[in-house]
TORKOL-4160 file (C-alpha; in steps of 0.2 Angstrom, whole numbers, padded with zeros to 4 digits, m for minus):
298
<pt num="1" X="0012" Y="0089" Z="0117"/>
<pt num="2" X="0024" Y="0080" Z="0106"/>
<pt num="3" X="0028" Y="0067" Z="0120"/>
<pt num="4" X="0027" Y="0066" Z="0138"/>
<pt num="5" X="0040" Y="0060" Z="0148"/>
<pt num="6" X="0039" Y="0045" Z="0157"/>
<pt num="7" X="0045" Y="0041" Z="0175"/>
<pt num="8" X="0056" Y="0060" Z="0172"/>
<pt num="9" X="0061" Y="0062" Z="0193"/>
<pt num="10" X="0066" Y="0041" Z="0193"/>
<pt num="11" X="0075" Y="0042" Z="0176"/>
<pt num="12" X="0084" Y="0059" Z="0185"/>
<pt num="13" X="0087" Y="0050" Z="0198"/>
<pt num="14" X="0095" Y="0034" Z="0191"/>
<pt num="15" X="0106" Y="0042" Z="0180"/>
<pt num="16" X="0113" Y="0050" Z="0196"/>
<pt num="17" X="0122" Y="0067" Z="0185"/>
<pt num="18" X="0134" Y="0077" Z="0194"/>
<pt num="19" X="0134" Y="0090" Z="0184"/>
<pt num="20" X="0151" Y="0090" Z="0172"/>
<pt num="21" X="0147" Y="0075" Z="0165"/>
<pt num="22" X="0146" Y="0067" Z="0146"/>
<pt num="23" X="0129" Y="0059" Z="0147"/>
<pt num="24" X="0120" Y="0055" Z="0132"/>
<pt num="25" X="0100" Y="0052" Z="0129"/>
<pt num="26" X="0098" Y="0039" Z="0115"/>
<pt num="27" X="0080" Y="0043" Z="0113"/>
<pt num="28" X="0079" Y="0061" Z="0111"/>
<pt num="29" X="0061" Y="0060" Z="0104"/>
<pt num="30" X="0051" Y="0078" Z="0109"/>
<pt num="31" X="0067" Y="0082" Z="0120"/>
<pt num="32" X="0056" Y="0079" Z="0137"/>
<pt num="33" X="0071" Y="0071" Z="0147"/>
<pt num="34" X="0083" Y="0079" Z="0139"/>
<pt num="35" X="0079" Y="0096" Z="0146"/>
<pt num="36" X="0075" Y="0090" Z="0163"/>
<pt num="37" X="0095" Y="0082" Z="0163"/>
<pt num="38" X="0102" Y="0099" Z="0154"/>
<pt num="39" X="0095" Y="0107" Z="0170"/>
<pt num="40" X="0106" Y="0094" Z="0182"/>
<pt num="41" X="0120" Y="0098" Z="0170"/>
<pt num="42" X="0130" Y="0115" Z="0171"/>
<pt num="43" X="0144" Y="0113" Z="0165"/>
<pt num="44" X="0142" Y="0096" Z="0155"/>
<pt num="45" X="0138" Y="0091" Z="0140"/>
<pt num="46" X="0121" Y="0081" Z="0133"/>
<pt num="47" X="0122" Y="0070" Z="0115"/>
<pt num="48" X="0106" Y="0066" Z="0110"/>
<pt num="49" X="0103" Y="0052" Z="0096"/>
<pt num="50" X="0087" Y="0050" Z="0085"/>
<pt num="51" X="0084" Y="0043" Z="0068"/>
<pt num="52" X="0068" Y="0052" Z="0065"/>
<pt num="53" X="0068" Y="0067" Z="0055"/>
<pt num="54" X="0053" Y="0075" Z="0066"/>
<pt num="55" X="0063" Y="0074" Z="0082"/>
<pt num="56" X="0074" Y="0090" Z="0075"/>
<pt num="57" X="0060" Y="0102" Z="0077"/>
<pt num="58" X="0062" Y="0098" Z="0096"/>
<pt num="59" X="0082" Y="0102" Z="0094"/>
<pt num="60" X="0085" Y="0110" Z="0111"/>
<pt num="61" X="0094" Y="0131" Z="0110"/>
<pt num="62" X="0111" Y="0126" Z="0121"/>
<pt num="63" X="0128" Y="0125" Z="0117"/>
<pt num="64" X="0127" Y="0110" Z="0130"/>
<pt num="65" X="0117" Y="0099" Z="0118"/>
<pt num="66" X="0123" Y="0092" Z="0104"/>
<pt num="67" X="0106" Y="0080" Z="0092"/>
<pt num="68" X="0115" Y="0066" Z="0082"/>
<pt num="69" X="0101" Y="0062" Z="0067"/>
<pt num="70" X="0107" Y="0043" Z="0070"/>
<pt num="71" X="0100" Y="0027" Z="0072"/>
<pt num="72" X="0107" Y="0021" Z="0092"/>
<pt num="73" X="0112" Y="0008" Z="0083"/>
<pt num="74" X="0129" Y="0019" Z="0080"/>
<pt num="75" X="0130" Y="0024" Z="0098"/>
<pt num="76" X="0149" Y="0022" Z="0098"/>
<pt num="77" X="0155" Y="0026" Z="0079"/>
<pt num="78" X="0146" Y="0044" Z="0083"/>
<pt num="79" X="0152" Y="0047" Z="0098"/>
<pt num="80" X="0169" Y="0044" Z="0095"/>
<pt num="81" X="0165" Y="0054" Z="0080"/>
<pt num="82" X="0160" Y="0069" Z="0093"/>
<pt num="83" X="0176" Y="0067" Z="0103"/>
<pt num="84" X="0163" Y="0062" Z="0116"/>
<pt num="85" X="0171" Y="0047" Z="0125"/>
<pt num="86" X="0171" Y="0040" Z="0137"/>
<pt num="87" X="0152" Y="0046" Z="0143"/>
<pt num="88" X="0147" Y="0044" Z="0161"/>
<pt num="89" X="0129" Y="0041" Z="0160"/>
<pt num="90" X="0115" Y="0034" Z="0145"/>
<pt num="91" X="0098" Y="0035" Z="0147"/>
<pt num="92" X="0086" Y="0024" Z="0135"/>
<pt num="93" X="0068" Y="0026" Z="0132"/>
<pt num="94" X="0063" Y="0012" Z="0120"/>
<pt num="95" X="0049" Y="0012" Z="0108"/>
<pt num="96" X="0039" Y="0023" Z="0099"/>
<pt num="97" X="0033" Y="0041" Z="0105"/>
<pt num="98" X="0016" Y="0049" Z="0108"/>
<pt num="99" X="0020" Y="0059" Z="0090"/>
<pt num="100" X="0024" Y="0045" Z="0083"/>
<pt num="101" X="0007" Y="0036" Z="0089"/>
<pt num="102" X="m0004" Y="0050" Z="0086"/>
<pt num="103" X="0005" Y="0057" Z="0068"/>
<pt num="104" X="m0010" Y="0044" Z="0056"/>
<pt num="105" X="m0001" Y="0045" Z="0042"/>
<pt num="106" X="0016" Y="0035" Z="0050"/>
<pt num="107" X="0007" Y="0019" Z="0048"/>
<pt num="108" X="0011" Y="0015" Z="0071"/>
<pt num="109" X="m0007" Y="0018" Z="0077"/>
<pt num="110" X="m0023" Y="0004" Z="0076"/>
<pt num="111" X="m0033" Y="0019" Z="0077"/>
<pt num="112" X="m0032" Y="0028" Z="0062"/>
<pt num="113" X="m0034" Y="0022" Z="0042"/>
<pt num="114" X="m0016" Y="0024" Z="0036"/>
<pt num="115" X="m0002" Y="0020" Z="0026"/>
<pt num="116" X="0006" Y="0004" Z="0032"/>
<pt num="117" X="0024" Y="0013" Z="0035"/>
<pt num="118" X="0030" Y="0011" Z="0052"/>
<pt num="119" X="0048" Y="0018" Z="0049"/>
<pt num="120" X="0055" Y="0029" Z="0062"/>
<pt num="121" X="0068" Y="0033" Z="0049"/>
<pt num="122" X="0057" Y="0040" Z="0036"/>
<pt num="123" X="0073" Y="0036" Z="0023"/>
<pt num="124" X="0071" Y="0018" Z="0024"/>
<pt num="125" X="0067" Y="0006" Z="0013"/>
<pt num="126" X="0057" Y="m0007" Z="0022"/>
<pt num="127" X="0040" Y="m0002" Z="0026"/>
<pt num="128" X="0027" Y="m0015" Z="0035"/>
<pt num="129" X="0015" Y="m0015" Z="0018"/>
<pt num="130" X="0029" Y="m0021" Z="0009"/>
<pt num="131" X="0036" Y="m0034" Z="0022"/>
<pt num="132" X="0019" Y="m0040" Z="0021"/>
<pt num="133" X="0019" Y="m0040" Z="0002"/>
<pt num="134" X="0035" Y="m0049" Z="0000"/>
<pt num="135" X="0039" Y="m0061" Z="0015"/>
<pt num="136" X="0034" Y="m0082" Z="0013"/>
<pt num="137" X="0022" Y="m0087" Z="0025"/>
<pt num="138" X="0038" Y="m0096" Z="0037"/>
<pt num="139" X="0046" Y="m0077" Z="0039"/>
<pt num="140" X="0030" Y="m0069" Z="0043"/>
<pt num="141" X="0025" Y="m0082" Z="0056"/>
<pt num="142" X="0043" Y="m0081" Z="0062"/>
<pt num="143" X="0041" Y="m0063" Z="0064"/>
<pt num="144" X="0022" Y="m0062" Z="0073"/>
<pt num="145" X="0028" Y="m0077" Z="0085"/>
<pt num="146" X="0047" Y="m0068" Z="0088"/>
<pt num="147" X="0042" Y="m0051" Z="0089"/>
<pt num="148" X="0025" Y="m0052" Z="0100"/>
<pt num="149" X="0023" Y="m0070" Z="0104"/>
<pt num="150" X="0006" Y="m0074" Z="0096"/>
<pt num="151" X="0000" Y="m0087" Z="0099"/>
<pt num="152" X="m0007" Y="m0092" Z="0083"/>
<pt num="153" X="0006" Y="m0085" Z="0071"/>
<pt num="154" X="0005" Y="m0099" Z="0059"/>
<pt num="155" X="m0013" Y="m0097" Z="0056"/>
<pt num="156" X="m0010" Y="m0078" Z="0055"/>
<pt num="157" X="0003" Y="m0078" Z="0042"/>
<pt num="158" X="m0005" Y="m0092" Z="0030"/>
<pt num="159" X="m0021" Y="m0079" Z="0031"/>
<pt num="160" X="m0011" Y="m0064" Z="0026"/>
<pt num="161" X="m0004" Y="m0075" Z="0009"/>
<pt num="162" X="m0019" Y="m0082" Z="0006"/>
<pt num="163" X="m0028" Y="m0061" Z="0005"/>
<pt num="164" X="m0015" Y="m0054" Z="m0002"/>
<pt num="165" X="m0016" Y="m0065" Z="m0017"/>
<pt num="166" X="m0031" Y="m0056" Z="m0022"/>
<pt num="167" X="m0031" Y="m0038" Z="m0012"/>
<pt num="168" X="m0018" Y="m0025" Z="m0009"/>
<pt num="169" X="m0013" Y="m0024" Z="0011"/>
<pt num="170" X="m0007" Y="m0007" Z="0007"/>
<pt num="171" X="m0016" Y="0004" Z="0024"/>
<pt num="172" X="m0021" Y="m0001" Z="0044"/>
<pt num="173" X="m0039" Y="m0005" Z="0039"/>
<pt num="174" X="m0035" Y="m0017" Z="0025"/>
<pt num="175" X="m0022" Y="m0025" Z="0036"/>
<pt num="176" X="m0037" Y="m0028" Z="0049"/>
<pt num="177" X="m0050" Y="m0030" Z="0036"/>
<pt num="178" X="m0038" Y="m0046" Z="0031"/>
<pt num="179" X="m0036" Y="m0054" Z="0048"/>
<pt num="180" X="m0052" Y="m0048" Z="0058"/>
<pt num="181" X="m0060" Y="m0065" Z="0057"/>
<pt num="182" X="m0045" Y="m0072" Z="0068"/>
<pt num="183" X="m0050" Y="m0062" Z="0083"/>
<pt num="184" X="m0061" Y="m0065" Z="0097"/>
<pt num="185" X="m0071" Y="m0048" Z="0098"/>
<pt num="186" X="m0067" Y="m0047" Z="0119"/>
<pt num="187" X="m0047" Y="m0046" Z="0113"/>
<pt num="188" X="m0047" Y="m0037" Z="0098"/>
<pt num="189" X="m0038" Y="m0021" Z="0105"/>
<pt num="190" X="m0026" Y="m0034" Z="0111"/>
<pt num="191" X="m0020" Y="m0042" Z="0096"/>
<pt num="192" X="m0023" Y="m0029" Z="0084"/>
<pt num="193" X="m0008" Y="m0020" Z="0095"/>
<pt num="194" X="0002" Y="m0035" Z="0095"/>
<pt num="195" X="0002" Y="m0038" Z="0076"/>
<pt num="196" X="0007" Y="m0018" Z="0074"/>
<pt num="197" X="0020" Y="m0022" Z="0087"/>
<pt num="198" X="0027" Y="m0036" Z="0077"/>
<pt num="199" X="0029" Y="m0027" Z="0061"/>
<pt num="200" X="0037" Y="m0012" Z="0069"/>
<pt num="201" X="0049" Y="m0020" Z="0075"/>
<pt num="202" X="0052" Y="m0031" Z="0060"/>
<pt num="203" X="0054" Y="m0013" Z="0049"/>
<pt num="204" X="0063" Y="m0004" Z="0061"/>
<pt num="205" X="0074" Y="m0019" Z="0067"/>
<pt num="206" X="0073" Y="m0014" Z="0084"/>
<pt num="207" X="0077" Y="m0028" Z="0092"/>
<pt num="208" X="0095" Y="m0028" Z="0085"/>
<pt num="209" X="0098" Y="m0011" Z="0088"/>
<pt num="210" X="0096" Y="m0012" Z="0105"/>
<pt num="211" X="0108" Y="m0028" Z="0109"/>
<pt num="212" X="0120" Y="m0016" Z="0099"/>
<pt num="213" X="0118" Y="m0001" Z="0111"/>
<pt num="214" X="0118" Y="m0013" Z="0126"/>
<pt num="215" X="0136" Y="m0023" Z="0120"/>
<pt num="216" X="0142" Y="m0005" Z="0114"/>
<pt num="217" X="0137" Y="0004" Z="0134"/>
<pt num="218" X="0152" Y="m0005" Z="0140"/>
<pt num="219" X="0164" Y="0000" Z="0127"/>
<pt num="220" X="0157" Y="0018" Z="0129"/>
<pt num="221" X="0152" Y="0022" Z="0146"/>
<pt num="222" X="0167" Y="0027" Z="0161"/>
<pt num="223" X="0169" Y="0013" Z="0175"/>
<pt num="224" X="0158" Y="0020" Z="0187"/>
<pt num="225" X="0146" Y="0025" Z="0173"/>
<pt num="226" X="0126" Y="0022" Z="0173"/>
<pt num="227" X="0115" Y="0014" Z="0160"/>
<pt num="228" X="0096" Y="0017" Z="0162"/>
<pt num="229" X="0084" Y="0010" Z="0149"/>
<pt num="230" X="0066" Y="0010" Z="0149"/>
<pt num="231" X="0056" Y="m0003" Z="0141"/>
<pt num="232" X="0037" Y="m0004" Z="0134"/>
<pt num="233" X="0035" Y="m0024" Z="0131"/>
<pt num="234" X="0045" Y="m0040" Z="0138"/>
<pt num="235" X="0053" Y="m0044" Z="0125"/>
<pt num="236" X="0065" Y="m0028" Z="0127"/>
<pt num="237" X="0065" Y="m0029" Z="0146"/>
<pt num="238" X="0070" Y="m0045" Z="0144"/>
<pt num="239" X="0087" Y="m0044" Z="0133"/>
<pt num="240" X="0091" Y="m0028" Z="0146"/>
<pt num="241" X="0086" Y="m0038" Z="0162"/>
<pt num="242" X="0098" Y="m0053" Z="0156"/>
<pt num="243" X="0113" Y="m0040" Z="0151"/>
<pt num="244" X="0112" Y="m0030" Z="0165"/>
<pt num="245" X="0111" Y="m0046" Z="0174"/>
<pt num="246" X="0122" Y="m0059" Z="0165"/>
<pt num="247" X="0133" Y="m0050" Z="0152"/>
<pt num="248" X="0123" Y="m0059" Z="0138"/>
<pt num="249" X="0105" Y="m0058" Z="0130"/>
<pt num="250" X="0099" Y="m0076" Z="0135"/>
<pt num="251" X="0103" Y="m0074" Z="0154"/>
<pt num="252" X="0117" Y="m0090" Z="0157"/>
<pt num="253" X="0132" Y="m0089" Z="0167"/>
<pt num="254" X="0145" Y="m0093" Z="0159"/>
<pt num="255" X="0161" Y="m0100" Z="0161"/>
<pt num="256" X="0179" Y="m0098" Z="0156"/>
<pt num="257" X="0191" Y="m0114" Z="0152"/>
<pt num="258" X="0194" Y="m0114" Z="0171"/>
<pt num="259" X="0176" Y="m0114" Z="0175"/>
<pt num="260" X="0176" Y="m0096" Z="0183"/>
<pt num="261" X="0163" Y="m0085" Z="0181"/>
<pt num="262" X="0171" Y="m0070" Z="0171"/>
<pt num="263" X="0169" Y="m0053" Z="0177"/>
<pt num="264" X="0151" Y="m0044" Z="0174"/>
<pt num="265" X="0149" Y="m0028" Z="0164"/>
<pt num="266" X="0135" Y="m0022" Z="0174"/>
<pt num="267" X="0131" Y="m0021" Z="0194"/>
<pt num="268" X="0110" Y="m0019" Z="0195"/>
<pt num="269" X="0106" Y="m0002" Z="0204"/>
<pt num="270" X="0088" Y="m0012" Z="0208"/>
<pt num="271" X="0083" Y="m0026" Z="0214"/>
<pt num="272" X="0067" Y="m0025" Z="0203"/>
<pt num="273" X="0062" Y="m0014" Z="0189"/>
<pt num="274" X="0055" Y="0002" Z="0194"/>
<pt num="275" X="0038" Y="0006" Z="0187"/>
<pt num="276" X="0027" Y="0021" Z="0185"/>
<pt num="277" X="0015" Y="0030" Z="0200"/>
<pt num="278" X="m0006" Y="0028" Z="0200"/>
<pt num="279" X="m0004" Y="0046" Z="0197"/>
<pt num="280" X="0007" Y="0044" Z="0183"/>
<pt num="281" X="m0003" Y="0031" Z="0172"/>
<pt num="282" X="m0018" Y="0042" Z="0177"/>
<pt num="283" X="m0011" Y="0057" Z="0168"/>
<pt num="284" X="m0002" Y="0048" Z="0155"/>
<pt num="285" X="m0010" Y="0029" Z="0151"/>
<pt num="286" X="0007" Y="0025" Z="0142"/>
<pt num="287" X="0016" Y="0025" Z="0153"/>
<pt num="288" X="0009" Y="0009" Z="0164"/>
<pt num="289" X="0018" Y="m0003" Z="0153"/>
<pt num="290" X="0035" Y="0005" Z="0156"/>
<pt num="291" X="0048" Y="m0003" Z="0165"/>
<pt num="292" X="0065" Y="0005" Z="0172"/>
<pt num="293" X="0079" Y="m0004" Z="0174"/>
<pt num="294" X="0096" Y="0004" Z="0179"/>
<pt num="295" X="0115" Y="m0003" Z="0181"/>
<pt num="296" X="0132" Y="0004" Z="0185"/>
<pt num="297" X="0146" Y="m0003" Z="0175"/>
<pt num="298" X="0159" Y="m0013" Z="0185"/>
């Protein structure tokens, strides 16, 4: 299967359709939740966004369904090129998808010997073998320590200059061939998965893409509207906790001149995030990181 998808009846459920709404899934990936919300949607309309070029062999048969082949990113400039605003709901499944995983030749997995790609856009020009052929030892500790808090980053990235001085880091197995010595054997699994973590994000920019579809869900979605994203590691949840919560990506109240507290964009549908069933992480592993978080905007 391309990609199962994860917590399906407590996305449903969260995005609340009505059935002639505009909702639009973000990650449209092997099509899994958009199918299930096509069925809660009669006499609406669904826009799909994704960057990767494999995701159009899942294109769904349904005049209700419209795939954008477009970075997120562009949530608003696509929509408003679709005549599709306002929307009344968005749904957000963030990371990478089982086909990406599981496809050796993208460069995403630990487990296979692969070219060190990583792009979701397969017409980019940034790839992880050449960020780490190319970036000082400052910008690659920066990125190991910002994108998956590691702990020693600095000692990570002064070992990656001083290899790649005399070897090619070109595949996964060089990459791990270079660093293996940094890691205890009990965590290798661990770290290996944070360091592919790093440079994924670095290549694809992920990070800024999704503060621009969280500032550009207010400007899009109705009053009323619903914004569910699902995130894989802390460092998404966290900029979606702090916006749905605080308006801002570093979780402060703020003031105005007059020392009130301006009007949120988002209320919080949960208390908590929502997280996936024992019988779900059974079926599908993957899904136990996942966390759901939903808001309604004011």
């Amino acid at each position: 299967m391309y990609h199962i998808p994860v917590m399906l009846s407590e996305c449903l459920q969260a995005l609340n359709i009505q059935g002639n709404e505009n909702v639009v899934d973000v990650t449209f990936g092997g099509g899994g939740h958009s199918k299930a919300i096509l069925q809660q949607l009669p006499n609406g309309k669904l826009w799909a966004f994704d960057q990767d070029a494999d995701a159009a062999a899942n294109v769904l048969n349904d005049e209700r369904f419209v795939l954008i082949p477009h970075n997120f990113k562009n949530l608003k400039q696509y929509l408003q090129l679709y005549g599709a605003l306002p929307v009344d709901a968005i749904l957000a499944d963030l990371g990478v998808s089982s086909h990406q995983f599981d496809t050796a030749t993208r460069g995403f997995s630990t487990r296979f010997d692969a070219p060190l790609d990583m792009r979701m856009n397969k017409q980019g020009q940034e790839t992880a073998a050449s960020l780490l052929a190319t970036l000082s030892a400052e910008a690659l500790q920066q990125m190991f320590s910002v994108n998956a808090e590691i702990r020693n980053a600095k000692t990570l990235a002064a070992c990656i200059v001083a290899y790649r001085s005399e070897h090619a880091i070109e595949r996964t197995e060089e990459l791990k061939q270079c660093i293996k010595h940094l890691i205890p054997a009990a965590s290798m699994q661990q770290y290996l998965a944070q360091v592919f973590q790093a440079l994924r994000i670095e290549v694809n920019q992920e990070l800024d893409a999704l503060k621009q579809l969280l500032l550009q869900s207010v400007q899009v979605l109705k009053p009323g509207g619903r914004l569910v994203v699902m995130s894989y590691h802390s460092l998404e949840d966290r900029l979606v906790k702090n916006f749905m919560q605080r308006g801002n990506f570093d979780g402060v109240i703020t003031h105005d001149l007059y020392g009130n507290t301006p009007p949120l964009p988002f209320k919080n549908l949960y208390k908590k995030p929502i997280t996936a069933s024992a019988a779900e992480i059974q079926l599908n592993p993957r899904s136990r990181s996942a966390k759901l978080r939903a808001a309604i905007k004011t």
